[in-house]
Short mmCIF file of the C-alpha atoms (twelve columns), coordinates in Angstrom:
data_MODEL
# 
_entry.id   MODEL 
# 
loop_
_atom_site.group_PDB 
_atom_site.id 
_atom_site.type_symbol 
_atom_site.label_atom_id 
_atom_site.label_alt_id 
_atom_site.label_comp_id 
_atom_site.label_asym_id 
_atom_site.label_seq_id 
_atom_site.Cartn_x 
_atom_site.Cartn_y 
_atom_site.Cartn_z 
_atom_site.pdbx_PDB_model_num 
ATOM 1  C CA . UNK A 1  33.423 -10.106 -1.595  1 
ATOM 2  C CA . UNK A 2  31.675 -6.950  -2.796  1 
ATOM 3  C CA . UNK A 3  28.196 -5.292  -1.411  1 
ATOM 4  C CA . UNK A 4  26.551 -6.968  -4.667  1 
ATOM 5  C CA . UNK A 5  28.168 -10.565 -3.795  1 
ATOM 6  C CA . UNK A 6  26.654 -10.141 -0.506  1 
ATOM 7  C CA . UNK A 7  23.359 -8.812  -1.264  1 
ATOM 8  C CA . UNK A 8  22.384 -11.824 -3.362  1 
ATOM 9  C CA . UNK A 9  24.014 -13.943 -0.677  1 
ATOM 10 C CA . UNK A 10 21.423 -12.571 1.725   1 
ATOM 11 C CA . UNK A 11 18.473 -12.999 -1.049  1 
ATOM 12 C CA . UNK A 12 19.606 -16.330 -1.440  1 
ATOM 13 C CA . UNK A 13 19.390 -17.099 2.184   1 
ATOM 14 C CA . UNK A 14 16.040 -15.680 2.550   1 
ATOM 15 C CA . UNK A 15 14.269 -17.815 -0.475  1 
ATOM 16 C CA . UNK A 16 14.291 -15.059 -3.346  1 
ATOM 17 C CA . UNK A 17 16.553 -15.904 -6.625  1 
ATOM 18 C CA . UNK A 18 19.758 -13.907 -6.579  1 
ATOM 19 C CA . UNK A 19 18.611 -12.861 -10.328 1 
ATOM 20 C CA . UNK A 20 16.088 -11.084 -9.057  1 
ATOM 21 C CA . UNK A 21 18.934 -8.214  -7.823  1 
ATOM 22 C CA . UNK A 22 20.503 -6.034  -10.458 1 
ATOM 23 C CA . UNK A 23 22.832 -3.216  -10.283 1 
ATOM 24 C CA . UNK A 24 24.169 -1.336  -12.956 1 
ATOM 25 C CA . UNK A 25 26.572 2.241   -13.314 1 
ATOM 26 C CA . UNK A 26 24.745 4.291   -15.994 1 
ATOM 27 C CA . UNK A 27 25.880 8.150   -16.151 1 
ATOM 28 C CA . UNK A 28 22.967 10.647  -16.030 1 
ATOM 29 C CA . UNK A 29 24.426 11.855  -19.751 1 
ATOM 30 C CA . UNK A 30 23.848 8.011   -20.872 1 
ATOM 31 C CA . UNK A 31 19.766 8.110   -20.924 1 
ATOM 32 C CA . UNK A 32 19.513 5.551   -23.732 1 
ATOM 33 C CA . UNK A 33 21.815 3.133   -22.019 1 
ATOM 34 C CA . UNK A 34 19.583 3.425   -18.896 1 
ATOM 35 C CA . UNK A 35 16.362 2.577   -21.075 1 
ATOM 36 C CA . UNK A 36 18.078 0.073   -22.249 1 
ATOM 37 C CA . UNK A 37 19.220 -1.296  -18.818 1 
ATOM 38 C CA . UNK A 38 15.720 -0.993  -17.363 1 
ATOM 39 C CA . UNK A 39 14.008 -2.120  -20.255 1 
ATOM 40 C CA . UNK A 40 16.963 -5.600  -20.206 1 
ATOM 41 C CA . UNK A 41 16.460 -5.924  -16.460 1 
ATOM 42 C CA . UNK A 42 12.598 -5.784  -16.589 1 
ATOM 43 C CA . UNK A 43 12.044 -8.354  -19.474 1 
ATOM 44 C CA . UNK A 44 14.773 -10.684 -17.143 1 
ATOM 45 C CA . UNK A 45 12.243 -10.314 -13.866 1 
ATOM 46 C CA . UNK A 46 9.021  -11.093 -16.321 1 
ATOM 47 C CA . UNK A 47 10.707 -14.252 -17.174 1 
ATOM 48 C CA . UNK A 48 11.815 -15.281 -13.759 1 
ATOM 49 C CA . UNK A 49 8.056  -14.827 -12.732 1 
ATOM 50 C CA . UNK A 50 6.098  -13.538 -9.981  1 
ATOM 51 C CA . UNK A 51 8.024  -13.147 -6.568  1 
ATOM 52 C CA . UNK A 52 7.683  -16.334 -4.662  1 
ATOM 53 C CA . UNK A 53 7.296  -14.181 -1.121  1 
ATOM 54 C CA . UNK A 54 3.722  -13.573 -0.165  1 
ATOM 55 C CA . UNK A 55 2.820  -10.176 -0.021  1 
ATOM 56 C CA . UNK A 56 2.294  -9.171  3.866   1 
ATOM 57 C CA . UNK A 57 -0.238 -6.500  4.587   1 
ATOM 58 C CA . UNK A 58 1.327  -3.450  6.969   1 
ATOM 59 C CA . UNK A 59 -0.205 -3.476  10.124  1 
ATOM 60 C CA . UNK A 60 -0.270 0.704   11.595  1 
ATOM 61 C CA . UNK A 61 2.108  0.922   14.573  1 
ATOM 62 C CA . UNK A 62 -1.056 2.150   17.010  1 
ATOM 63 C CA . UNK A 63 -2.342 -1.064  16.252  1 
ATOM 64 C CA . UNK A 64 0.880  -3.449  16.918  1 
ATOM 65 C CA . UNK A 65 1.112  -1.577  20.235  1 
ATOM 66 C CA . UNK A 66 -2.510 -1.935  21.437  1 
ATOM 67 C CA . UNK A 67 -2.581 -5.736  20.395  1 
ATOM 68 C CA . UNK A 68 -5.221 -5.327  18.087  1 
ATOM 69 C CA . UNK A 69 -2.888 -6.111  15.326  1 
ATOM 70 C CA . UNK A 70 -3.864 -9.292  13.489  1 
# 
């Protein structure tokens, strides 16, 4: 099992669709192919939808450690 394998193991696991995890070689001389990737992998997260995850505001660390945290 490779790092990818395992990473959308773990997404999987946590509730977020495996798709949503891309990874892709592109040289730094290949700057068409990476428009192309981006633009590919962008139009395939639009059609999966919004993230499923609510969005959890950050809390400062002062205010975790004084209990004022809410």
């Amino acid at each position: 099992m490779d790092r990818s394998e395992a990473t959308r193991m773990v997404l999987e696991v946590q509730g977020i669709d495996p798709e949503r995890f891309g990874i892709e070689w592109v040289s730094s001389a290949e700057a068409p192919r990476f428009a192309e990737v981006v633009t590919t992998f962008t139009e395939k997260i639009r059609s999966i939808g919004p993230n499923p995850i609510p969005r959890r505001t950050a809390v400062a660390p002062a205010a975790q450690a004084s209990g004022t945290a809410r």
